[in-house]
Structures are given as structure tokens and as C-alpha cells.
C-alpha positions as CSV (number, residue, x, y, z in Angstrom):
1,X,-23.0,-19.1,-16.6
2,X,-22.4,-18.2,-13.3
3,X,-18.9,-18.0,-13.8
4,X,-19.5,-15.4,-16.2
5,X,-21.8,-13.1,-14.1
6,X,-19.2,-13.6,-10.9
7,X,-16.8,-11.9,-13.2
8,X,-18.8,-9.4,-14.6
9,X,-20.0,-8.1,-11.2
10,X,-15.9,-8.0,-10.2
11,X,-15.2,-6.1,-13.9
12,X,-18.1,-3.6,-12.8
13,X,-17.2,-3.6,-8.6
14,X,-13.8,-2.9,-10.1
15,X,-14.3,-0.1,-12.6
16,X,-16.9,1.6,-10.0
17,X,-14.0,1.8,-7.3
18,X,-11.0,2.2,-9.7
19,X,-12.7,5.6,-9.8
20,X,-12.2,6.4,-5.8
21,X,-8.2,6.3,-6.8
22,X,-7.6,8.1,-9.7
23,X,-6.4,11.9,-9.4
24,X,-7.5,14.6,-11.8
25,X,-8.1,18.5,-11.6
26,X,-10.8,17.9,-9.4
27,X,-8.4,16.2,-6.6
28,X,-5.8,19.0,-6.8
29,X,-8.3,22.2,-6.2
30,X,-9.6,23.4,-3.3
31,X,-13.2,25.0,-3.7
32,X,-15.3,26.8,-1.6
33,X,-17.8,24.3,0.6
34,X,-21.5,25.0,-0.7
35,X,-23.5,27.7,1.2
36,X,-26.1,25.0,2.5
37,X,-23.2,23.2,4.8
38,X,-21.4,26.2,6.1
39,X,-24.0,27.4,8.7
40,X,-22.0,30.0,11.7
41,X,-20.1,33.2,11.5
42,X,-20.6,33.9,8.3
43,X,-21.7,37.9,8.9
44,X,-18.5,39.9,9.6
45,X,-19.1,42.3,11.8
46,X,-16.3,44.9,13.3
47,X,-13.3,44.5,15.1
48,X,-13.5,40.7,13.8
49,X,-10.7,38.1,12.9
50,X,-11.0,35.4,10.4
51,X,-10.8,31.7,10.5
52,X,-10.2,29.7,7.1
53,X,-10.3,25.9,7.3
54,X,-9.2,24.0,4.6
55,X,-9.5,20.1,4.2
56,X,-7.4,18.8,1.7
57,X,-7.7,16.7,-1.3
58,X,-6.5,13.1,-1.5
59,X,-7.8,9.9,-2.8
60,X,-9.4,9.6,0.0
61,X,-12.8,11.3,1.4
62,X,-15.6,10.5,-1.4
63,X,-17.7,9.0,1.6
64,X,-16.5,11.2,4.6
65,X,-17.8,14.5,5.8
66,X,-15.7,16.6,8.3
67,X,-17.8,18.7,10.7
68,X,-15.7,22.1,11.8
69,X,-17.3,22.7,15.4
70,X,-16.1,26.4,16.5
71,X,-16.9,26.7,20.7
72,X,-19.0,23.7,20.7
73,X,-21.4,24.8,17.7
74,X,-21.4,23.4,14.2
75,X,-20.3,25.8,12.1
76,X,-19.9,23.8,8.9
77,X,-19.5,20.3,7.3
78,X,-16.7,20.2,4.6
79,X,-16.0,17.4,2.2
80,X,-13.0,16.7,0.9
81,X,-11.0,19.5,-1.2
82,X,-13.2,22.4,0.0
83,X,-12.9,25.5,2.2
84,X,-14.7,27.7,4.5
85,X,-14.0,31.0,5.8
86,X,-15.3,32.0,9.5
87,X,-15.5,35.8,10.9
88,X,-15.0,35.1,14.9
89,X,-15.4,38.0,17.6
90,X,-11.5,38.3,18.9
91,X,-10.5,36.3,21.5
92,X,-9.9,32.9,22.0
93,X,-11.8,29.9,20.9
94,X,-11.7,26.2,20.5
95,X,-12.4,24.4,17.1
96,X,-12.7,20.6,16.8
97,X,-12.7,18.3,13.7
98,X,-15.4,15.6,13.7
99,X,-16.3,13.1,11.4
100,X,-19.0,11.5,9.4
101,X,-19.1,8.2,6.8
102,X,-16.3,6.8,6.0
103,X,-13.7,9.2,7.6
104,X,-10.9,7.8,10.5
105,X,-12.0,8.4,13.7
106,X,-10.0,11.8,14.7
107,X,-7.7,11.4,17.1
108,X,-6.0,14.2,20.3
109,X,-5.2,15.8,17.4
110,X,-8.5,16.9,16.1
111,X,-8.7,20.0,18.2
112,X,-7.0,23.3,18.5
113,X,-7.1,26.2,20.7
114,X,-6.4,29.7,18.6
115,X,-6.1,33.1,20.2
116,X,-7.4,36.0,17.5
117,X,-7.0,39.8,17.6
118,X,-8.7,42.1,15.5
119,X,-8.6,41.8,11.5
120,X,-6.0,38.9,12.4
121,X,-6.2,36.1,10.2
122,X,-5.5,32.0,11.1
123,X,-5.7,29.3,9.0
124,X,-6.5,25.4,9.9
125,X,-6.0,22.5,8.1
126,X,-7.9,19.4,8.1
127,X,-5.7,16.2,6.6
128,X,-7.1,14.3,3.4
129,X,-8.2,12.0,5.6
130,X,-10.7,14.0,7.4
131,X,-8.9,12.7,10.8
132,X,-6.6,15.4,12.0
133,X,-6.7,19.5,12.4
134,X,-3.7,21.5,12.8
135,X,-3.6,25.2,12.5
136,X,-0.4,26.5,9.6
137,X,2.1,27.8,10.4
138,X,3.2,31.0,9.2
């Protein structure tokens, strides 16, 4: 009998996690993060540049919250697959990537220093594992 329930907890343990792995249409679009997480520079006002961070999609990230920090303020939290547009005054400014639940601990490379002119436009990326940003090249 307890043979039985042993495996029946690993057959349910099993079909609960098999779900963290698989890839579908969820894991290959990128949606915008929901208004109650995205919380600065959302107003644009004139002469501003804008600041579009995107974390990407992966099997990974079902339990791990990225917080965007832009000048030492949270600006947002973004799980995995989801975007967030900022409007920053011009000028330069310092965002950093860190992490909640089950995300890796970022690394040096969870910070980067961006220098914006008016109406410019930068984008940032944030890896699937919620542990690095990098800003695109373009």
C-alpha cells in the first residue's frame, strides 16, 4: 500500500513539473507586464526618450520575478515573457536587474549605464533566466 501511494505522489510530482518544461504559444510571446507591477515613468512628458525592457521567455522563470530599478527606484517587476516601456527625462541613467523567487542571483552584468537624447529610443534585455541585463544592439 505504501508502495502504491509513493508512486502516485512521484506520477503527480511528475506531471505537476513536466508542466515547468514544456513550450507552447505562451513561451514564445512577449506581452506587455500588467499595469499593477509597472509603477515609474509611465507619463511621457516632452523632450523624453524611451526605455523598453524585455525579459525573455524560456523554460525557465515560472517562480522568478525580475525587478527593473531605473536610478535606484523600482520602476517595475516583470515576469518572464513580458515587457515594459519607460518614458525617461534625456540624459543619462543607470538601470539594474534584480531578482525575486526562484531567479539566479544576477551577476556584474545586471546593470547598465544608457545615455538618452530626446525622442531617442533604447531597448534592454533581461535573459530567460531573470539573471543578466544587456542593452541591444542596433
Amino acid at each position: 500500500m505504501k508502495t502504491m501511494a509513493g508512486a502516485m505522489a512521484a506520477a503527480m510530482a511528475a506531471a505537476v513539473l513536466a508542466g515547468c518544461g514544456v513550450e507552447g504559444n505562451h513561451d514564445s510571446m512577449i506581452r506587455d507586464a500588467v499595469a499593477n507591477r509597472v509603477f515609474l515613468f509611465q507619463t511621457p512628458g516632452a523632450g523624453d526618450a524611451t526605455l523598453q525592457v524585455v525579459r525573455a521567455n524560456g523554460f525557465f522563470g515560472g517562480g522568478c520575478s525580475s525587478q527593473i530599478m531605473i536610478d535606484d527606484k523600482f520602476a517595475a517587476q516583470l515576469e518572464t515573457g513580458e515587457q515594459v516601456a519607460f518614458n525617461l527625462p534625456t540624459g543619462t541613467h543607470v538601470v539594474t536587474l534584480q531578482n525575486s523567487g526562484a531567479c539566479r542571483k544576477p551577476g556584474d552584468d545586471a546593470r547598465v549605464e544608457l545615455s538618452l537624447q530626446p525622442g531617442e529610443s533604447a531597448l534592454a534585455e533581461v535573459n530567460k533566466w531573470g539573471s543578466s541585463l544587456s542593452l541591444a544592439k542596433r
